[in-house]
N, C-alpha and C positions, 0 to 999 in steps of 0.2 A: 372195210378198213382192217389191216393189222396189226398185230396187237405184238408187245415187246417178247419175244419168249422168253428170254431172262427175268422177265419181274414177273411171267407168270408161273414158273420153277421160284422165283421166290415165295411167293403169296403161295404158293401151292404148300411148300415145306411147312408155312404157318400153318394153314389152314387142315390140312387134309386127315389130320391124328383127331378133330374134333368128331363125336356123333353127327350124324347127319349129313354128314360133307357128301357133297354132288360137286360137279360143273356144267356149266351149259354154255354154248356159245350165242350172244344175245348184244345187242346194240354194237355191232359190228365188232365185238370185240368176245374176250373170253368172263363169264360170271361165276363167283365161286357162292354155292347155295349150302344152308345149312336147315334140313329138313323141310326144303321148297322152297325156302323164302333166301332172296338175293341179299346175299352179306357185301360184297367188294365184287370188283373185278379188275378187268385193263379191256382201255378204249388207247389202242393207239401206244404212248410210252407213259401215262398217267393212270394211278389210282384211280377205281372211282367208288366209295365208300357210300353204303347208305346205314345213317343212324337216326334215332327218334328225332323226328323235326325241332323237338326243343333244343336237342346238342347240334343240330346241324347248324342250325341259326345262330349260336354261339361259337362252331368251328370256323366258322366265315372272317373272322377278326384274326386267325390263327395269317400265317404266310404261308402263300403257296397255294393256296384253298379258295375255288369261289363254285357257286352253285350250278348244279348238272343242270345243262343245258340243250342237251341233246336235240329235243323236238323246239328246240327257238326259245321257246322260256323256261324260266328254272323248274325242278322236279321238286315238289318239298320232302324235305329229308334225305337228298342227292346231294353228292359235294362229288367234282373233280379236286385230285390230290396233284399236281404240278410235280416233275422228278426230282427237283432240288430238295422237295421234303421226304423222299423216299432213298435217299442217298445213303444215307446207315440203318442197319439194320434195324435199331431200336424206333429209327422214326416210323419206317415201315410197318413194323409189327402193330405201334402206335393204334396206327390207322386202321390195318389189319383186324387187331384185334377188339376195336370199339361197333368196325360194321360186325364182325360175328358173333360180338356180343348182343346184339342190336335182333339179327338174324333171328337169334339161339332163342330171347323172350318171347316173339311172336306164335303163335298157334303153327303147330305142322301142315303144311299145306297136304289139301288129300290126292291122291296120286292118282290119273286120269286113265 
């Protein structure tokens, strides 16, 4: 599957000034990693955010938002972001910047 190149130049401009920043190309689409660990990316023309399953479970009431479902049932701590919520900037970064915040607290993955 491809991925929007426009919202990945966007997500990238957020992302890529932080430590740690990587990318990888992973569930058919593009991952932005923040010292190994998968912050956001784009599947296709949607966000897809991972934050600590507590906020994820509470993002799910938000609009626009329902749970990564990639492999048939939900991911805990995955959220697909829908493009009507990534429409202005602000909401974007929103999103952007809750998965690499999320990312940023977990342990550095060690490098194989």
């Amino acid at each position: 599957m491809a991925f929007d190149p426009i919202l990945g130049d966007r997500v990238r401009a957020l992302v890529a000034l932080r430590d740690g920043y990587s990318e990888r190309k992973m569930f058919g689409g593009l991952c932005f990693m923040i010292n190994g660990n998968m912050a956001c990316g784009i599947v296709g023309d949607e966000l897809m955010a991972r934050l600590d399953p507590v906020a994820a479970e509470s993002a799910l009431a938000e609009p626009h938002v329902r749970p990564m479902d990639f492999t048939g049932k939900p991911i805990k701590g995955m959220l697909y972001i829908a493009t009507q919520a990534l429409e202005s900037d602000s909401g974007l970064a929103s999103w952007v910047e809750a998965g690499v915040d999320f990312a940023a607290s977990l342990p550095p993955k060690q490098k194989r």
